[in-house]
C-alpha positions as CSV (number, residue, x, y, z in Angstrom):
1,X,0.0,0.0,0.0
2,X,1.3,3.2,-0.7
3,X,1.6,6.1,1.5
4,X,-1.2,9.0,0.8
5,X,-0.1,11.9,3.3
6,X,3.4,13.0,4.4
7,X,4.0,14.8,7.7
8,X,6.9,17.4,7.7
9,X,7.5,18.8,11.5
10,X,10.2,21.6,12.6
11,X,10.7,24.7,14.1
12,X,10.7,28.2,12.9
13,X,12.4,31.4,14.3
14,X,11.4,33.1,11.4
15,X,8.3,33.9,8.9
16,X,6.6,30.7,6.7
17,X,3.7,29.3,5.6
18,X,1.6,26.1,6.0
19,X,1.8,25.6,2.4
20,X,-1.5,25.3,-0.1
21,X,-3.4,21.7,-0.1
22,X,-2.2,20.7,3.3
23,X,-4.7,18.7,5.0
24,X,-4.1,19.1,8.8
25,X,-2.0,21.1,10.5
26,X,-1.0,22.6,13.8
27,X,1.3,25.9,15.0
28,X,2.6,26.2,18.5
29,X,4.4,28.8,20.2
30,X,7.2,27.7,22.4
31,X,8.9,30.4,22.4
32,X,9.0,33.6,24.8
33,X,6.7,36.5,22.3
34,X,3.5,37.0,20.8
35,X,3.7,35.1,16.9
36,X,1.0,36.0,14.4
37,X,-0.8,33.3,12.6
38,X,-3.2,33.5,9.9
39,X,-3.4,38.0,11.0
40,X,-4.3,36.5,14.8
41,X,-1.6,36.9,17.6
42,X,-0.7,33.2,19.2
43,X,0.6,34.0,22.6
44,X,3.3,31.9,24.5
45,X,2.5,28.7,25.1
46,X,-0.6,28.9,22.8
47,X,-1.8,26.4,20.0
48,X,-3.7,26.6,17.0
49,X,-5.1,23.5,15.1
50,X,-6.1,22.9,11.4
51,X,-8.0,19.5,12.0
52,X,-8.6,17.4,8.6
53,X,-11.5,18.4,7.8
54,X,-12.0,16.4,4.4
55,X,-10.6,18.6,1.5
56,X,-7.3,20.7,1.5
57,X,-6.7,24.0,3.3
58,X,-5.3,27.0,1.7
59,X,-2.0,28.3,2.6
60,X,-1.4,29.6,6.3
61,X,1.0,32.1,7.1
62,X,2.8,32.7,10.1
63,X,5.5,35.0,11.7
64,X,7.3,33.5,14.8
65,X,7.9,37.6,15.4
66,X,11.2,37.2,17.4
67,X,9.5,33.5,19.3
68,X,10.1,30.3,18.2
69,X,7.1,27.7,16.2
70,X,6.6,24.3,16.4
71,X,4.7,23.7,13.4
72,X,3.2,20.4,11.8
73,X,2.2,19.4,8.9
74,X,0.7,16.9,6.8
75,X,-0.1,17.1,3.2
């Protein structure tokens, strides 16, 4: 059987995207300041989820903003 999704995961210290088509995704800030994601500020500590929701999303940018994100991926 083949394999139909790949996951990428790493962190970020500086601006990216959750690229277009992906089909769940999550962003957390571990590091120490305010991120934006998607225009909305993610405060330390804070997560935000894309679950699957049957279709692909559109792209999601983010800017770590001097923190740190753990982001996932699976497209």
């Amino acid at each position: 059987m083949d394999i139909l999704a790949k996951s990428k995961e790493q962190d970020y210290t500086g601006p990216g995207k959750l690229q277009t088509g992906f089909l769940m995704g999550s962003i957390k800030n571990i590091g120490t300041t305010e991120a934006i994601v998607n225009g909305v500020p993610l405060s330390p500590g804070e997560a935000k989820g894309y679950p699957f929701v049957g279709k692909g999303y559109e792209a999601i940018d983010f800017d770590p903003n001097q923190s740190t994100l753990r982001v996932l991926e699976i497209s």
